[in-house]
C-alpha positions in Angstrom: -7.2 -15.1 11.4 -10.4 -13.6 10.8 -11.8 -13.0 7.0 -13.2 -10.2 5.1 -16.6 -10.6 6.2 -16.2 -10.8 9.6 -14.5 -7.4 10.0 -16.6 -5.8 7.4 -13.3 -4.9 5.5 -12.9 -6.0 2.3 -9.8 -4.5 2.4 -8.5 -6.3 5.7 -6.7 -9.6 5.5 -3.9 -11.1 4.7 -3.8 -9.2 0.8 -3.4 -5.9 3.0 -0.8 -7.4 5.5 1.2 -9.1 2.5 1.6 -5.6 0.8 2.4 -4.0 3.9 5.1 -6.4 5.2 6.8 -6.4 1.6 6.4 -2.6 1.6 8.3 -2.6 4.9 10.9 -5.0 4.1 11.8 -3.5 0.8 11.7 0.2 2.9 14.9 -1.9 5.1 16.5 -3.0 1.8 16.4 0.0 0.1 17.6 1.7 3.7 20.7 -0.7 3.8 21.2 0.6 0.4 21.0 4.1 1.1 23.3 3.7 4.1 25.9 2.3 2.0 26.1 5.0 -0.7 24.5 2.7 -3.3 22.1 3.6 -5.8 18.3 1.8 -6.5 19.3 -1.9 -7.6 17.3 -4.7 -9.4 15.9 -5.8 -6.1 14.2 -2.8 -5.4 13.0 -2.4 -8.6 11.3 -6.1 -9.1 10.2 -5.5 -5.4 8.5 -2.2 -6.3 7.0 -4.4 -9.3 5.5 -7.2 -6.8 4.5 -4.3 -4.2 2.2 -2.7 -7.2 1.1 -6.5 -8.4 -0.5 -6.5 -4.4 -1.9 -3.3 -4.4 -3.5 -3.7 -7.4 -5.2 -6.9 -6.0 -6.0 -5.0 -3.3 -7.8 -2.5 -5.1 -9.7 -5.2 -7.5 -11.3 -7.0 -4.3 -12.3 -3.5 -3.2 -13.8 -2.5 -5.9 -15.3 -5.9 -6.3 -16.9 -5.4 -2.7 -18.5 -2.0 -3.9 -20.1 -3.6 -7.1 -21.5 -6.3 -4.4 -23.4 -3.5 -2.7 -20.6 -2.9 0.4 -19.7 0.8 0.8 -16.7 2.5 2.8 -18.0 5.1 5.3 -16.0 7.8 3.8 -16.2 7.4 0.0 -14.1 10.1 -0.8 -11.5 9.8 1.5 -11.2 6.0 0.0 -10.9 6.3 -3.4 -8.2 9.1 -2.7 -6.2 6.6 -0.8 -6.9 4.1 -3.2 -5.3 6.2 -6.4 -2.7 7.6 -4.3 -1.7 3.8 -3.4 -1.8 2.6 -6.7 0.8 5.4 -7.6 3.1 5.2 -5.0 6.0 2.1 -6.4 5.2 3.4 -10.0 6.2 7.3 -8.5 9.1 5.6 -6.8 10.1 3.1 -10.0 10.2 6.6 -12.0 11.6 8.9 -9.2 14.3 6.2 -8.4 15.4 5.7 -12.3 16.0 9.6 -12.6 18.2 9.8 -9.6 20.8 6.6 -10.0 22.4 7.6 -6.5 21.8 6.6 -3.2 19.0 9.1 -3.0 17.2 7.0 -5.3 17.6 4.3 -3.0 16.4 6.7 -0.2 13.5 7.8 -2.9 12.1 3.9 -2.7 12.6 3.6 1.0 10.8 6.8 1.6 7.8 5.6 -0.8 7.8 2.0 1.0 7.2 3.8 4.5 4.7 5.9 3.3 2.7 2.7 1.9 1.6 0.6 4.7 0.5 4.4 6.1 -1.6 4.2 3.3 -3.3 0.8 3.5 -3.9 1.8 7.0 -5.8 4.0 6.3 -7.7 2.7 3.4 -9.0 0.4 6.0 -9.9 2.5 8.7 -12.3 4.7 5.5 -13.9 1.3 4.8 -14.7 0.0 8.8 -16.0 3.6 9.8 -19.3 1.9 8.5 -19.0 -0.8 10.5 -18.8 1.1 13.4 -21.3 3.9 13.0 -24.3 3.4 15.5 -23.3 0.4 17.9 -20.8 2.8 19.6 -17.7 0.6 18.8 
């Protein structure tokens, strides 16, 4: 496993792949959900609650990194991807409570697909830097 530092991503590691694998198991449960005509449940919700704990971890240690000196190679393009992130489960905890069907359920599993997208590409902004110049 490498760290941080060696892949010149703060945003790399296991925080990233922790929020991206209970992004993608909560996407299945609320799928499940959807599939059986059942509307957003408890589980979803506390998991949408965890999801948002992560990425907002995830956002501390980058902004952490940036008040260390480190920069993404496309600033703008990161800090987008960094408020859009840290709205998604609170868009799909509101979206999901106005619509107590099973499209509230497919709200959440929608939202949970589109986060690990996200995180992505939140790390592909930040090692653009890392690559710029050695051709790599």
């Amino acid at each position: 496993m490498t760290s941080p530092a060696a892949t010149g991503s703060p945003v790399d590691g296991v925080l990233a792949t922790v929020t991206i694998v209970l992004s993608l198991v909560l996407a299945g449960w609320a799928l499940v959900a959807t599939l059986r005509h059942r509307p957003p449940d408890r589980v979803q919700f506390v998991g949408l609650a965890v999801l948002e704990v992560g990425l907002l971890a995830l956002t501390v240690v980058a902004l952490v990194a940036l008040g260390g000196g480190e920069r993404p190679g496309e600033p703008g393009a990161f800090f987008g991807y960094v408020a859009t992130l840290v709205c998604l489960p609170p868009l799909a905890a509101v979206l999901a409570r106005m619509e107590p069907t099973r499209w509230g359920s497919a709200i959440v599993c929608a939202i949970c697909l589109v986060t690990p997208v996200v995180v992505v590409r939140l790390q592909q902004t930040w090692e653009f830097v890392g690559t710029g110049g050695t051709g790599g």
